[in-house]
C-alpha positions in Angstrom: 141.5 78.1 90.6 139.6 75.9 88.1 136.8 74.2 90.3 136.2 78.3 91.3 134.9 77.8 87.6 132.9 75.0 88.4 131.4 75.1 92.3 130.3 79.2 92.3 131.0 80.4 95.8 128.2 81.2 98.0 128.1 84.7 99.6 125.9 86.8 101.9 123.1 88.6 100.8 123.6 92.5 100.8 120.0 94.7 101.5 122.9 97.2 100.2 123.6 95.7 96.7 121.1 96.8 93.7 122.0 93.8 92.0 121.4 91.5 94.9 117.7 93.1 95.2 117.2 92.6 91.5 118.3 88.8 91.7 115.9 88.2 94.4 113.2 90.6 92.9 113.5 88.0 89.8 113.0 85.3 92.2 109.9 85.9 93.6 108.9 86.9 89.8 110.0 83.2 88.2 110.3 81.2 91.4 113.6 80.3 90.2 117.5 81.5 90.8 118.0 80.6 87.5 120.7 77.6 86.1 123.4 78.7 88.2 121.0 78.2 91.4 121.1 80.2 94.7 123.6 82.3 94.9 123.8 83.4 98.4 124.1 81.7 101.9 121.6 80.4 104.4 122.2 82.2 107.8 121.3 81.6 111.3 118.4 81.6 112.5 116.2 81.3 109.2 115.1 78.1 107.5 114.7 79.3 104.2 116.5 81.9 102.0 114.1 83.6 100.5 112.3 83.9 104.1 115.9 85.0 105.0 116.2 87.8 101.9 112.8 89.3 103.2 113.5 89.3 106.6 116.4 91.4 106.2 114.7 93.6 103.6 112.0 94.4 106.2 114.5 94.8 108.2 116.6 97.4 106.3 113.1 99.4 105.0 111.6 99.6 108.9 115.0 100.8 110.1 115.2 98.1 113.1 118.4 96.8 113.6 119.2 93.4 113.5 121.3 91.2 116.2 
């Protein structure tokens, strides 16, 4: 679909998904997503992404399980 070309999609970040990590990794490193922006979607109950991404990095690394 052509405005699939224009509007990217938003998707869930994946504590799973190398390239995900390396996206945000280069986040916290330029303060920036970059010119296509943000690629992933705020979920409940955060306020921020990036507070989001580390939350469920912690997460993932301290092997509590998330509600």
């Amino acid at each position: 679909m052509i405005l699939d070309t224009v509007v990217k999609q938003k998707r869930h970040f994946d504590t799973n998904n190398k390239g995900d990590i390396e996206m945000y990794r280069n986040f916290m490193i330029t303060h920036s997503w970059g010119r296509q922006g943000c690629p992933f979607t705020l979920e409940f109950p955060h306020l921020t992404i990036p507070d989001m991404i580390r939350d469920k990095l912690m997460h993932k690394y301290m092997k509590i399980e998330q509600e």
